[in-house]
Every structure is written in structure tokens, then in C-alpha cells.
C-alpha positions as a Markdown table, in Angstrom:
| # | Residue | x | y | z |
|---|---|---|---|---|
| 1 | Unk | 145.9 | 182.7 | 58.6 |
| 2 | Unk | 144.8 | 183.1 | 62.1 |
| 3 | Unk | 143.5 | 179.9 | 64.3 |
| 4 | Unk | 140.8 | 180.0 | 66.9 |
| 5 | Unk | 143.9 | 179.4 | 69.6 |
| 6 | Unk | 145.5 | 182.7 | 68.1 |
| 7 | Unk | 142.7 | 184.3 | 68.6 |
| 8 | Unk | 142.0 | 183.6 | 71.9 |
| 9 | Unk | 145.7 | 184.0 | 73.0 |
| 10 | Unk | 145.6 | 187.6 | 70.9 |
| 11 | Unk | 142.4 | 188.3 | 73.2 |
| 12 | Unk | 143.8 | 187.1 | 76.4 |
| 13 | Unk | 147.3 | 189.1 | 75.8 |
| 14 | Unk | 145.5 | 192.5 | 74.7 |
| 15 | Unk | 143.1 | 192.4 | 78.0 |
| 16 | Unk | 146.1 | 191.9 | 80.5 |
| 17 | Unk | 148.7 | 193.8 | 78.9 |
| 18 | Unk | 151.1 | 191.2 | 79.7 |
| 19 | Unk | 152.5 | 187.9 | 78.0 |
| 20 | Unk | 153.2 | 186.7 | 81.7 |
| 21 | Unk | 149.8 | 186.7 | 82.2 |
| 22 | Unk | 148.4 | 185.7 | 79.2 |
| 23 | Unk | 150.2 | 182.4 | 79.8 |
| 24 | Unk | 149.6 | 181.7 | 83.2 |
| 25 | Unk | 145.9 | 182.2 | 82.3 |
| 26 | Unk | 146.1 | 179.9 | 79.1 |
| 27 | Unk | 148.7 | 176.9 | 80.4 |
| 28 | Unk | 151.6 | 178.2 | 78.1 |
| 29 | Unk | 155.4 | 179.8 | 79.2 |
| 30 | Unk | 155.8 | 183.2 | 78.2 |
| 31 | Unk | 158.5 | 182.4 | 75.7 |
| 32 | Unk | 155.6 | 180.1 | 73.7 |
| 33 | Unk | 153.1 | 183.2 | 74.0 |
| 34 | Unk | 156.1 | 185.6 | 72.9 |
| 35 | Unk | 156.9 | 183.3 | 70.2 |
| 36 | Unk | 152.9 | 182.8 | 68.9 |
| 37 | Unk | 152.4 | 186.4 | 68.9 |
| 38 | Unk | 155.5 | 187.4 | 66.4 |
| 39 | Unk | 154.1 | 184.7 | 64.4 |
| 40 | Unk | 150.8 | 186.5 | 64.1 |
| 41 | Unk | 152.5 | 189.8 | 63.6 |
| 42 | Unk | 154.8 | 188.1 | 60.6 |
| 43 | Unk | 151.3 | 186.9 | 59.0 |
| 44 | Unk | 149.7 | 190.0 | 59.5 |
| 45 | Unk | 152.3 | 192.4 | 58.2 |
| 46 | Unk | 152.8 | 194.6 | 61.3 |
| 47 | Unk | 153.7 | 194.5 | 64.8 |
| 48 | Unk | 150.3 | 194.5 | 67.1 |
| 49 | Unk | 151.8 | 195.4 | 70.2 |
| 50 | Unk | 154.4 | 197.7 | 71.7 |
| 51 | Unk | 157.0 | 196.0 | 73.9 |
| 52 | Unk | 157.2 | 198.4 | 77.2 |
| 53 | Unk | 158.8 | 198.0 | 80.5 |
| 54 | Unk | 156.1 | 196.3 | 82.2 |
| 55 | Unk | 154.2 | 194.1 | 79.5 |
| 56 | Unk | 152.6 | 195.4 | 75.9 |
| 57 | Unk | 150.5 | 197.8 | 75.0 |
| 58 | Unk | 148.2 | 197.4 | 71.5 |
| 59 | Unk | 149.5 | 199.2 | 68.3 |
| 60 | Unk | 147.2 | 201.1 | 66.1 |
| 61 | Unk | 146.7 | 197.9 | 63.9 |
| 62 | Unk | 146.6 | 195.9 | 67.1 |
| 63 | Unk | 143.3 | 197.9 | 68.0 |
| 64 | Unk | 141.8 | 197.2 | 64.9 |
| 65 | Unk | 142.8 | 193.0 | 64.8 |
| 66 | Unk | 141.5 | 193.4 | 68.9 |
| 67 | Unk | 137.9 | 195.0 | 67.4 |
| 68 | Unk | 137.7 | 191.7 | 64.7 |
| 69 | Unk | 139.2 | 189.1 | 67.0 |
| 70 | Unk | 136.3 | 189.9 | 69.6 |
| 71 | Unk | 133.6 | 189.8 | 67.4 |
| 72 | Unk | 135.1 | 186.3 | 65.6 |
| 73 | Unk | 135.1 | 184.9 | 69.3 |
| 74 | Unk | 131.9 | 185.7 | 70.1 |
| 75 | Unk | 130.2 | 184.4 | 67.4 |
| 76 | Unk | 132.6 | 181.3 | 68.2 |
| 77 | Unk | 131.4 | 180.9 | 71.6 |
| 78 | Unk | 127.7 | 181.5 | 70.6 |
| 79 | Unk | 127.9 | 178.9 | 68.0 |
| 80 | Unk | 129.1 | 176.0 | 70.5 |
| 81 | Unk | 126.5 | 176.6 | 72.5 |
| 82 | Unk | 124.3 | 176.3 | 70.2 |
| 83 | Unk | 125.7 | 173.2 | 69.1 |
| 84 | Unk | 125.4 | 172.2 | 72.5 |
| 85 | Unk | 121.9 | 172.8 | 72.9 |
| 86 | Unk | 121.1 | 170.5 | 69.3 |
| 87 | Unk | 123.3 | 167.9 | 71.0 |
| 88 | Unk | 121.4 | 168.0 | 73.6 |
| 89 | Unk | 118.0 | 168.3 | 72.5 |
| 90 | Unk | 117.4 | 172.1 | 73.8 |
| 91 | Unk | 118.3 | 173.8 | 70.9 |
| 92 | Unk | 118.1 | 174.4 | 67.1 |
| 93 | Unk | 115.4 | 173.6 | 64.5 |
| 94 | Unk | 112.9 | 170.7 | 64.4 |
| 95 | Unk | 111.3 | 170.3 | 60.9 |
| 96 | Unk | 108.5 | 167.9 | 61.0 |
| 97 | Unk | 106.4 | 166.9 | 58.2 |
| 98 | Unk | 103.2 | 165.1 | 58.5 |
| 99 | Unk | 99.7 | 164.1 | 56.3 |
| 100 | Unk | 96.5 | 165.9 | 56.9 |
| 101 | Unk | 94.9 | 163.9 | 59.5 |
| 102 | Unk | 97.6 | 163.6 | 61.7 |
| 103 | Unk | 97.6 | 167.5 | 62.1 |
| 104 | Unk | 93.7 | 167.7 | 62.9 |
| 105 | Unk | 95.0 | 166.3 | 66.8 |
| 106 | Unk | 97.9 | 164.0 | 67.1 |
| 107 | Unk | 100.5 | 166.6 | 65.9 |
| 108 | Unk | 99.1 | 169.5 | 67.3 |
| 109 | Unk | 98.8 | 167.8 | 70.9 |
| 110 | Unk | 102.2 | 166.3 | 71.0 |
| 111 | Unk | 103.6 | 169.6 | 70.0 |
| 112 | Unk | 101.9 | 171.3 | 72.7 |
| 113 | Unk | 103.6 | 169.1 | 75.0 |
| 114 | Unk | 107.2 | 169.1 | 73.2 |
| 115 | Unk | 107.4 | 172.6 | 73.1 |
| 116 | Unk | 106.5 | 173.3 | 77.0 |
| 117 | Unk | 109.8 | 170.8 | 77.9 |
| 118 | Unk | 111.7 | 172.2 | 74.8 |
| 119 | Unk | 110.9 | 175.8 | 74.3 |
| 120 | Unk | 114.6 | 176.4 | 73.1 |
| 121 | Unk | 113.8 | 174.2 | 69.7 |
| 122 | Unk | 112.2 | 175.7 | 66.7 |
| 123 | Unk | 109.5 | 174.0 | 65.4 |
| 124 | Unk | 108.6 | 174.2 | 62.0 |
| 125 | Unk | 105.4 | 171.9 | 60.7 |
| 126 | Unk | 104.7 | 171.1 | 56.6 |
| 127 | Unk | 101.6 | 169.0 | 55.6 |
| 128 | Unk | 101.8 | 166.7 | 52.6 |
| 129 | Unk | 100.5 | 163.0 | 51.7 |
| 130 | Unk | 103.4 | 160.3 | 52.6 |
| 131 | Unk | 105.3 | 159.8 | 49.7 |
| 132 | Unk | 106.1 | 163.9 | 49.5 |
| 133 | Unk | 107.1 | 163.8 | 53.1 |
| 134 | Unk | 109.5 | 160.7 | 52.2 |
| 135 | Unk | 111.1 | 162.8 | 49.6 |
| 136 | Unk | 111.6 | 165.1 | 51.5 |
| 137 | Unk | 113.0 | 163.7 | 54.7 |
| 138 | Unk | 115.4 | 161.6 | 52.2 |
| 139 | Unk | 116.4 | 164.8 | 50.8 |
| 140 | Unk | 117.2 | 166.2 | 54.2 |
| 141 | Unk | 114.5 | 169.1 | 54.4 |
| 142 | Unk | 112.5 | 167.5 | 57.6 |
| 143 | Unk | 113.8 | 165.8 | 60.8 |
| 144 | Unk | 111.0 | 163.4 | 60.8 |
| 145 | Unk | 107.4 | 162.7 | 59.0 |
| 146 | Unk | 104.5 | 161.5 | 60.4 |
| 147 | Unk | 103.4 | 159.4 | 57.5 |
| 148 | Unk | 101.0 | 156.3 | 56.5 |
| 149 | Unk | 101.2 | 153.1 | 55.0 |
| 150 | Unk | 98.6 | 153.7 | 52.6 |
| 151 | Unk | 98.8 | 154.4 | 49.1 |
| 152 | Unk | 102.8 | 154.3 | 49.1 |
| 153 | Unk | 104.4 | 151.5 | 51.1 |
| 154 | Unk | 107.1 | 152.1 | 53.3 |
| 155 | Unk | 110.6 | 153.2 | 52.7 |
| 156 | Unk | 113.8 | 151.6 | 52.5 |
| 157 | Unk | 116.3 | 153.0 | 54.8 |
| 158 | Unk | 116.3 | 155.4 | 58.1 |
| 159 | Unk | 114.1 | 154.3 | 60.7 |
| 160 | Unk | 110.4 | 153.7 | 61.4 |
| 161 | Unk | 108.7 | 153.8 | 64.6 |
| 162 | Unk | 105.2 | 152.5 | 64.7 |
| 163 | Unk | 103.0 | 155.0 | 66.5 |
| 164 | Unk | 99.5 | 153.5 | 66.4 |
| 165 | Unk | 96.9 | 152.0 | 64.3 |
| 166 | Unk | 94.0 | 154.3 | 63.1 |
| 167 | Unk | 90.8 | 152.5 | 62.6 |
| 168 | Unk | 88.9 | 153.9 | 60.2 |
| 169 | Unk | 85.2 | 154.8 | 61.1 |
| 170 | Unk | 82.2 | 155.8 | 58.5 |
| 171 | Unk | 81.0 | 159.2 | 58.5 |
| 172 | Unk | 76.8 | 160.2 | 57.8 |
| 173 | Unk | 74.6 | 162.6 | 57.9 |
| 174 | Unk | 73.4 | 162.8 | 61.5 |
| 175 | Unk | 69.3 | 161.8 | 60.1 |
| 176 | Unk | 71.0 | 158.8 | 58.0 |
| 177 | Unk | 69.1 | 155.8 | 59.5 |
| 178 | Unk | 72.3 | 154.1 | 60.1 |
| 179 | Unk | 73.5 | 156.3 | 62.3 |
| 180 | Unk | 70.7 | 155.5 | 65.0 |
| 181 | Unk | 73.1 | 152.2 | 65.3 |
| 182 | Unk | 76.5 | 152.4 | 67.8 |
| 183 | Unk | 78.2 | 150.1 | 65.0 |
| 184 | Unk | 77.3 | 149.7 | 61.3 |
| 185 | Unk | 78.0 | 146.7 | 59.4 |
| 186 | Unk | 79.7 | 147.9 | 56.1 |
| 187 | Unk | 77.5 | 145.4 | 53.7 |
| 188 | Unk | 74.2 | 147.7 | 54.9 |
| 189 | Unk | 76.1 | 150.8 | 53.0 |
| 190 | Unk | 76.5 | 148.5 | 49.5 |
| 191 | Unk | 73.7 | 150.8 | 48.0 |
| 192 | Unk | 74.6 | 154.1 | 49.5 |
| 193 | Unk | 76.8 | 156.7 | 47.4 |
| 194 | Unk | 80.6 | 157.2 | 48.4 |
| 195 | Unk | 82.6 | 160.1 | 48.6 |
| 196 | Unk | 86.2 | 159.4 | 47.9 |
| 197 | Unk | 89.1 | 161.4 | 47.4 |
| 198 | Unk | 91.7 | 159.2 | 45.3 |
| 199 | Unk | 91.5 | 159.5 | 41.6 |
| 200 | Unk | 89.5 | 156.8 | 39.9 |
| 201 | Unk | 91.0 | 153.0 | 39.7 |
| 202 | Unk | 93.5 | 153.6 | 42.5 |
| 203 | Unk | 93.8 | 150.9 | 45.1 |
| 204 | Unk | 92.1 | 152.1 | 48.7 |
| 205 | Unk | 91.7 | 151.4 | 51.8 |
| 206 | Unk | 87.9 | 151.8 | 50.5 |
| 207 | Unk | 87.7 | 149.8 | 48.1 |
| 208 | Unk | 89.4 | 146.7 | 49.7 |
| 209 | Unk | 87.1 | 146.8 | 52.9 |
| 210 | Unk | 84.5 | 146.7 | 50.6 |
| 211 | Unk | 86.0 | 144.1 | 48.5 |
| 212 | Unk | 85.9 | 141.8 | 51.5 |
| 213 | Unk | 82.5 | 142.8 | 52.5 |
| 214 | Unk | 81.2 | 141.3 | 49.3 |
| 215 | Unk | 80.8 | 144.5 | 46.9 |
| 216 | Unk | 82.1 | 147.2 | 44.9 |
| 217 | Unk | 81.2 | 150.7 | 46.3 |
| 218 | Unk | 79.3 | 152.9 | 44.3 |
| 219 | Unk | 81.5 | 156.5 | 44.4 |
| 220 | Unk | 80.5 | 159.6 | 41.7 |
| 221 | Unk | 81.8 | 162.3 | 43.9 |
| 222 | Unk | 85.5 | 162.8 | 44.3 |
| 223 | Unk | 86.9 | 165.5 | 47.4 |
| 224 | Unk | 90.8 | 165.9 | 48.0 |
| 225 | Unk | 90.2 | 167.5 | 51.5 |
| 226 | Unk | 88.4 | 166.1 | 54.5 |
| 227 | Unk | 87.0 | 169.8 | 54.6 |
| 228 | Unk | 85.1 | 169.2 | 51.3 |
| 229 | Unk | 84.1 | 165.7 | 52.2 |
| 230 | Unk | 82.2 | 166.6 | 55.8 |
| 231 | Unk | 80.4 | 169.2 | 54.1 |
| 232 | Unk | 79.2 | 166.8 | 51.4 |
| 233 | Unk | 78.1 | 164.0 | 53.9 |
| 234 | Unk | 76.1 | 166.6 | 55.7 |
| 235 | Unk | 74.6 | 167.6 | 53.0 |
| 236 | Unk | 73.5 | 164.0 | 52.5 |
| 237 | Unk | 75.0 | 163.9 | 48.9 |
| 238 | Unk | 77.2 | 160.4 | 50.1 |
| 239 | Unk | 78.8 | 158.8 | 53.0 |
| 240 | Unk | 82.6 | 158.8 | 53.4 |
| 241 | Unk | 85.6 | 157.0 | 55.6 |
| 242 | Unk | 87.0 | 159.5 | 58.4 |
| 243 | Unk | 90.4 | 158.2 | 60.2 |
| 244 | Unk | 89.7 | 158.1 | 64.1 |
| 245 | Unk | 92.6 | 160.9 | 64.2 |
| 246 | Unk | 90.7 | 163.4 | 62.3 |
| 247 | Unk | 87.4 | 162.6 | 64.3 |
| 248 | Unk | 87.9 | 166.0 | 66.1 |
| 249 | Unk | 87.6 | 167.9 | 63.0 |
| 250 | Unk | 83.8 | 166.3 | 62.2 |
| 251 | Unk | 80.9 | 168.8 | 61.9 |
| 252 | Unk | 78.1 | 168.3 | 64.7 |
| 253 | Unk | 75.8 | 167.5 | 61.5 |
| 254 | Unk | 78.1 | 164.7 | 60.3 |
| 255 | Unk | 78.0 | 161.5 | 62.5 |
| 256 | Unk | 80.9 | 159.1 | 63.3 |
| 257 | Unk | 80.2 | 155.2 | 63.3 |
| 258 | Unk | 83.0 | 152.3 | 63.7 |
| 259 | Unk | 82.4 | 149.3 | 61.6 |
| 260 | Unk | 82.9 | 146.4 | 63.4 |
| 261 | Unk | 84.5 | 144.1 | 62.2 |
| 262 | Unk | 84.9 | 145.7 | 58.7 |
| 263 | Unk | 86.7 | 148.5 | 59.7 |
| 264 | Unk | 89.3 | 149.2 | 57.6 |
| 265 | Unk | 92.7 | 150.1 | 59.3 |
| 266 | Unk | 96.0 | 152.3 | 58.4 |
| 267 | Unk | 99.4 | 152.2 | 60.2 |
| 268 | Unk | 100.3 | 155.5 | 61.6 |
| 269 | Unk | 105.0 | 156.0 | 61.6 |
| 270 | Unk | 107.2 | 158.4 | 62.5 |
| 271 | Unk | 110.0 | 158.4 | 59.6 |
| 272 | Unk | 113.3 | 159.0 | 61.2 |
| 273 | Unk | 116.6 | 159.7 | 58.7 |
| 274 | Unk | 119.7 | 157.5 | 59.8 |
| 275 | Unk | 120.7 | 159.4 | 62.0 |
| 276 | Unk | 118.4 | 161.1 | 63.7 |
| 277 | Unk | 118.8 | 164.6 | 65.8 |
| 278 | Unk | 118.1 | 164.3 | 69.3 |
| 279 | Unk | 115.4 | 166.6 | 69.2 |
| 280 | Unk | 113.6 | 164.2 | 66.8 |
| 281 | Unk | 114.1 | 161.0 | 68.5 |
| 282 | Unk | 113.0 | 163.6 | 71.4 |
| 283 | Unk | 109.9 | 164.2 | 69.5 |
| 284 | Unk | 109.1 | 160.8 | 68.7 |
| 285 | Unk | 108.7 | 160.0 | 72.0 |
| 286 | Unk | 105.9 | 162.6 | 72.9 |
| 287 | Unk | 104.3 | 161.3 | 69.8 |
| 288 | Unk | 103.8 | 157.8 | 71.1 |
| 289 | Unk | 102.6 | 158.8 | 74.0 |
| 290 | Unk | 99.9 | 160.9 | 72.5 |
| 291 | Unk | 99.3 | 158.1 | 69.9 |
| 292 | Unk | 98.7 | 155.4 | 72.4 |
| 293 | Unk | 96.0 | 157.9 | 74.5 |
């Protein structure tokens, strides 16, 4: 079986015609070159090159080993570079995955801004809630997630870098009377109707602010997407909790209002595997700066 240094010595021999060359070219004497190549032609069954006066000339077989060799080398070379260019940061595939809200503007912004210093990386973007994205960065499928601490906890293992905290503000319908107010207190919306989107009787971020505010909110419709949930509120059939991340995506008839001192609050991460590719920790790095603007 022919090695990479065969091949290359093969090359370097059939383009000069000469095994004095060959080995001034390559650092070897011309009895080591004269030795390696009867080695390849034991292996291969067949002399590759006729002996002449003044240096070799390739046999018919030699032409057709010449044909392989070149294409094996190119695809050699091509391949370190593009290991290279992942070692570096330049180059290969970066497969992020992060939840819903952090694609309405964090994401998207720090991509913009990765891609116009790394426009030799592939980016690649799937959106699902954080314990999905754990899986699958533990399983190897993304490079990093941009993931939550709420409902699953964090993970054990790889790496977490804290990217910001995301206060959570309460979306109306733009002629609710609270809205008139720059901050609402969360004990005036005890009586109003809430719009959630976790299943009934699951812990949220919701229900705890609420908790501490002194009651139990009152929830009878139940949207997965913060789509769904905007078109409700304007409707005026409830009020709802937006994350500060996703405020771009609010309809002008939905209005946006922190809550003081009640405001409930989520931890925003980038997930990281053990060993992280430097395009990742790369990426990271836009994304805290976009995070903390």
C-alpha cells in the first residue's frame, strides 16, 4: 500500500524525469529515491518507469498510477487546508442551535457580524427549546446552543458562558389602561386573563413572579409560539410575558411594559462541548458583545 510520502516522491520523479532530481528537490540521495521507487513497483506489480540514459521515463502503468496519484494529492492538499482554516477559525461548518427568542434579534445580529469577519465558515442555525438543544450538542450535532435556564436546569459537563440576563416585560393591548403607565406593578394584573404557553401545572417563570406578588394568575388560553400569543393580546383576549430579546418581534398594537420590581428574569448561555472548535469559541465572543448592547 502506497503512503502519502510515496506519493509525492512518485509525483516529484514523474514531473522531472529524473531520480537526481526528485531527490535534490525532496532532501533524499538518489540511491534512497531509487530504492523507494522499486519498492512501489514490487507492490504494484509492474515496473512504472523506464530506466534511460538520462533519467526515467513513465511506463504505460506508470501513466495510469501518475493520473490517480495526482488526483489523491490534490484532494490531500485541499483537505489540509481546510483543516487549517477550522484550526484557525476561517474555515468549515458552524452548527449553532438556539430557543425561539434568541433568534427574533440576538442570533441574527451576532451572525451578521460573525459572518462579515468569517465568511469562509458555514453557518448552519436550528431552533429548539433548551433541553433539545442540550441533546443535541451532547450528541455532537451543534457546536454551540444558545439556551435558557428555565424550565430545564443547566447541564453537567462542557462549558457555559453567561451571555446576559433577559428581564422579562408584560405585553397588552395598546388601549389596556395599564399601558398608559412606563412601569406596571404585577399585583394590578391579579384579575386580568393570562396567556401562557407551558402545559398546565408546570413550574414558570409566570407563575413564580406571581407567586411572590401575592397571587395565582388566572390563565385559560394556552399558545406555544410567541406568534400566536401577540395576536391574542392584541386582540385583547389576555395579557402575556415577552422576553426583552423578542421585543423586536411585538406588533405595533401590542404594547411592552417592564415590571419593576416584579419582573421576572431568565439567564441567557452559550453551551459550549468540551472542547470547543475555534470558530465556536469565535462565535461566542460576537454573542457577548451583542448581548451586553
Amino acid at each position: 500500500m502506497l503512503e502519502s510520502n510515496d506519493l509525492r516522491l512518485f509525483d516529484e520523479v514523474a514531473r522531472s524525469g529524473s531520480f537526481t532530481a526528485a531527490a535534490e528537490l525532496l532532501g533524499y540521495t538518489q540511491s534512497a529515491v531509487s530504492r523507494r521507487v522499486a519498492a512501489m513497483e514490487k507492490s504494484t506489480g509492474g515496473p512504472l518507469f523506464q530506466r534511460l540514459a538520462r533519467g526515467v521515463r513513465l511506463t504505460p502503468a506508470g501513466v495510469a498510477l501518475h493520473r490517480h496519484v495526482v488526483a489523491v494529492l490534490e484532494r490531500l492538499d485541499r483537505a489540509g487546508e481546510e483543516l487549517a482554516a477550522i484550526h484557525r477559525g476561517s474555515g468549515g461548518t458552524l452548527r449553532i442551535g438556539a430557543f425561539a427568542t434568541a433568534n427574533v434579534d440576538l442570533v441574527p445580529r451576532a451572525l451578521k457580524a460573525f459572518a462579515s469577519g468569517h465568511p469562509g465558515v458555514e453557518l448552519r442555525v436550528t431552533e429548539g427549546l433548551t433541553p433539545r438543544l442540550l441533546d443535541r450538542l451532547g450528541a455532537g450535532a451543534l457546536d454551540l446552543a444558545v439556551i435558557s435556564d428555565y424550565p430545564a436546569g443547566l447541564p453537567e459537563g462542557g462549558q457555559i458562558v453567561p451571555l446576559a440576563d433577559d428581564e422579562l416585560l408584560v405585553a397588552l393591548p395598546a388601549g389596556h389602561p395599564a399601558a398608559a403607565h412606563d412601569v406596571v406593578d404585577l399585583r394590578d394584573l391579579a384579575g386580568e386573563n393570562w396567556i401562557e404557553a407551558a402545559p398546565r401545572g408546570q413550574p414558570t417563570l409566570l407563575v413564580a413572579a406571581c407567586a411572590a406578588a401575592g397571587f395565582t394568575p388566572r390563565s385559560g388560553l394556552r399558545i406555544a409560539e410567541w406568534s400566536g400569543k401577540f395576536g391574542y393580546v392584541a386582540a385583547g383576549l389576555g395579557v402575556t410575558l415577552v422576553p426583552r430579546l423578542a421585543a423586536r418581534a411585538v406588533p405595533a398594537d401590542v404594547v411592552l411594559r417592564p415590571l419593576g420590581e416584579h419582573a421576572p428574569r431568565r439567564h441567557v448561555y452559550a453551551a459550549l462541548p468540551d472542547v470547543p472548535s475555534p470558530a465556536a469559541l469565535a462565535f461566542v465572543g460576537v454573542l457577548g458583545q451583542w448581548a451586553g448592547a
